[in-house]
C-alpha positions as CSV (number, residue, x, y, z in Angstrom):
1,X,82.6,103.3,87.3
2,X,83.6,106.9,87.0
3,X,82.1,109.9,88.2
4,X,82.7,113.0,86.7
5,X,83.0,116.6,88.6
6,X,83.2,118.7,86.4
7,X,85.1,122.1,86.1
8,X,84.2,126.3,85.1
9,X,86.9,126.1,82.2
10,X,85.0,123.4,80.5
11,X,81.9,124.1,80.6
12,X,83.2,127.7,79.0
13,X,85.8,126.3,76.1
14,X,82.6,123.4,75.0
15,X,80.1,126.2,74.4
16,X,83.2,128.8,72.8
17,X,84.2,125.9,70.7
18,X,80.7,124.3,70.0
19,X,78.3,127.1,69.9
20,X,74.8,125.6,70.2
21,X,73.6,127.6,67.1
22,X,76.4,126.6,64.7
23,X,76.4,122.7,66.2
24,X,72.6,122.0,66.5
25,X,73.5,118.5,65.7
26,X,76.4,117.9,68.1
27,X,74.4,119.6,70.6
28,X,71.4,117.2,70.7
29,X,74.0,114.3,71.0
30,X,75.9,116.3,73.2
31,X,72.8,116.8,76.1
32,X,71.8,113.5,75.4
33,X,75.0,111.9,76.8
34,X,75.5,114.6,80.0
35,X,72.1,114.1,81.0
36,X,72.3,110.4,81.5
37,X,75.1,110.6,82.9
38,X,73.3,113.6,85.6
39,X,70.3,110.9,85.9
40,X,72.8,108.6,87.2
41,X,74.4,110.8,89.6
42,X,77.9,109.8,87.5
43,X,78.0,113.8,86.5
44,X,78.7,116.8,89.4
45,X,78.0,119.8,88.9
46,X,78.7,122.2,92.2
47,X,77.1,125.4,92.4
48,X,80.6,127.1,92.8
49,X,80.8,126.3,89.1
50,X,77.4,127.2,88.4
51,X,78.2,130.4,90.3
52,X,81.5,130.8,88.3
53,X,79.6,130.9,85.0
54,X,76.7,132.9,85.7
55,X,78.5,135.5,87.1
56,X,81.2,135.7,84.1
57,X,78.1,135.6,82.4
58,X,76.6,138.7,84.0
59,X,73.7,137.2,85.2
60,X,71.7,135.2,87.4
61,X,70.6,131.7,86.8
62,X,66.8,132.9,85.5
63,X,67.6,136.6,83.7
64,X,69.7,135.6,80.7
65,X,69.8,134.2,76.9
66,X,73.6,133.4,77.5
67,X,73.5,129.7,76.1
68,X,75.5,128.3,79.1
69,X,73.1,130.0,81.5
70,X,70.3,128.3,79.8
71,X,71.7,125.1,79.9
72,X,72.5,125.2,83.0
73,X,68.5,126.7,84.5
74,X,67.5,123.7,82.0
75,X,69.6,121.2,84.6
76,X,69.2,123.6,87.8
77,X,67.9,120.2,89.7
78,X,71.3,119.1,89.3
79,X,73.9,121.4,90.1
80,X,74.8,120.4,94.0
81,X,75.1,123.0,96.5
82,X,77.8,122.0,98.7
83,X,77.8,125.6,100.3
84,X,76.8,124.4,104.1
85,X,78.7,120.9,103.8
86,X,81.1,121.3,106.9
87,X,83.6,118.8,106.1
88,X,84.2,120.0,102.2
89,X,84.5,123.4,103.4
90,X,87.2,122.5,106.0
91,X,88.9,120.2,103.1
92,X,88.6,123.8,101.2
93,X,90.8,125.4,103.9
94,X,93.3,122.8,104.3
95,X,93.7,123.0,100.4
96,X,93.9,126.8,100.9
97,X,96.8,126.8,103.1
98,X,98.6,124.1,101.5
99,X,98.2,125.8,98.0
100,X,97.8,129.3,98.6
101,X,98.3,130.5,95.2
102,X,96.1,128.4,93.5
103,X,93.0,130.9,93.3
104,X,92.5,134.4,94.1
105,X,90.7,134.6,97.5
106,X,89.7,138.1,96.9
107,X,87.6,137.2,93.7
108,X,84.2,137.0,93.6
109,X,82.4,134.6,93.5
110,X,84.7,132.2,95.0
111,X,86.8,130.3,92.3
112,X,85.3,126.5,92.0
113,X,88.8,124.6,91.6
114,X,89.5,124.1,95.5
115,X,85.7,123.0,96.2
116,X,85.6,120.5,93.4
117,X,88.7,118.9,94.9
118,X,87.3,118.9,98.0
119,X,84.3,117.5,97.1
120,X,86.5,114.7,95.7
121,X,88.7,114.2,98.5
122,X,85.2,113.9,100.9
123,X,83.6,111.5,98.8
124,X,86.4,109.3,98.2
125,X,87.1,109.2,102.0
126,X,82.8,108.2,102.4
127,X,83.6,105.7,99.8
128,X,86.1,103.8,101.8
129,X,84.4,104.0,105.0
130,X,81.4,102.5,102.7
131,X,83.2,100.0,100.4
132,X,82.2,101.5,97.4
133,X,84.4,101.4,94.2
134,X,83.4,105.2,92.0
135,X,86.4,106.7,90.3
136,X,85.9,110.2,90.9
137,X,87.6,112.2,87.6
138,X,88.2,116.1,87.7
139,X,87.1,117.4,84.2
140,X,88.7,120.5,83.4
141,X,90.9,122.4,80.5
142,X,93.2,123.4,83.0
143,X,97.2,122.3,82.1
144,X,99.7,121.4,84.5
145,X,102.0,123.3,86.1
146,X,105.3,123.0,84.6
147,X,108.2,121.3,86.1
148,X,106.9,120.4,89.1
149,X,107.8,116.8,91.2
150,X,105.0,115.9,92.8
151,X,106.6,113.5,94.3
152,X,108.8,116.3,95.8
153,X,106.4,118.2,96.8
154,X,104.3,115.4,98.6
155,X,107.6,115.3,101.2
156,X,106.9,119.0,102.1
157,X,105.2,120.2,105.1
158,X,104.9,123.8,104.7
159,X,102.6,125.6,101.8
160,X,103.2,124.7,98.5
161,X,103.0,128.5,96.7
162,X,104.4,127.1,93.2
163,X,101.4,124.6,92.7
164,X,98.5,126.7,91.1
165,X,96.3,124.6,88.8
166,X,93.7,122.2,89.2
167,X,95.4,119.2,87.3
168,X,98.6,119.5,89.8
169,X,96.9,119.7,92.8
170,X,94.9,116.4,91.4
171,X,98.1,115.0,90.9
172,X,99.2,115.7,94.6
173,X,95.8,113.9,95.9
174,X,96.0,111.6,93.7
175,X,92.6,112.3,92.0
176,X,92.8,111.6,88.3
177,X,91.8,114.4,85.8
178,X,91.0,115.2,82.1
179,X,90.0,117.3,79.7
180,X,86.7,117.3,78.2
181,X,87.7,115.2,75.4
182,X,89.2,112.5,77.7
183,X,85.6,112.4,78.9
184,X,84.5,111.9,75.5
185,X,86.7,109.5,74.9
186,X,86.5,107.5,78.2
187,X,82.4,107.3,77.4
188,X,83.4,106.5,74.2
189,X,81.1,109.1,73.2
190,X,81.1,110.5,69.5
191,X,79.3,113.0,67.4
């Protein structure tokens, strides 16, 4: 079974590509699909990402017509607030130092991409201490860095500055990822 953690850029290129008031119809079938998968906990949403869009946004969760902002108050019970979690926040800092070019520290709010892995890498490590078997899949429109051996890289016990997106620091953890149509596809969802 996967579960899906779900990333800023996607959330953002779904509603740019799909706006809700030209794609009523793939909309309905659209909420119908994420919130069963939120229902059964197989859907993250952190509130860095929540944070993320809201402030690109301009707004707060509650003072906005902004379609993601709405969808998002609509779900508010589910976006999970990892903020005081001390183990995912010292998995953030080891992920800082190894990739310290991977976000800009001095933006505000803090860029999601280091938390969701975190929050992989912490969950993954309960699941073995637990014997549980959840895939836990990255969702995000984010590319790959470009020529880049992870393999290479792995061997490297200093700071890695050339790794700076989310999909090649999955690859280096070896947490799988996709794009939003992978998650489609891997649902076998269709609209």
């Amino acid at each position: 079974m996967n579960c899906y953690v779900i990333d800023t850029s996607s959330f953002i290129d779904i509603f740019h590509r799909h706006p809700p008031d030209l794609y009523p119809v793939f909309w309905e079938q659209f909420n119908k699909y994420i919130d069963e998968l939120l229902i059964k906990g197989e859907l993250i949403i952190l509130n860095y990402v929540s944070d993320e869009i809201l402030h690109d946004a301009g707004t707060k969760l509650g003072d906005t017509e902004d379609p993601i902002a709405i969808w998002l108050r609509d779900r508010k019970k589910y976006i999970k607030d990892i903020s005081t979690d001390i183990s995912i926040l010292k998995q953030v800092k080891d992920i800082l130092q190894k990739f310290p070019h991977s976000v800009d520290t001095e933006k505000t709010p803090e860029a999601a991409d280091p938390y969701l892995i975190a929050f992989v890498l912490d969950h993954q490590k309960q699941q073995d201490i637990m014997c549980l078997k959840k895939t836990f899949v990255i969702v995000t429109q984010e590319s790959r860095n470009k020529n880049i051996d992870i393999e290479e890289i792995r061997e490297r016990n200093s700071p890695i500055p050339e790794v700076t997106k989310i999909r090649s620091i999955c690859d280096y953890y070896d947490i799988p990822s996709m794009d939003y149509l992978g998650l489609f596809r891997t649902e076998g969802w269709t609209f």
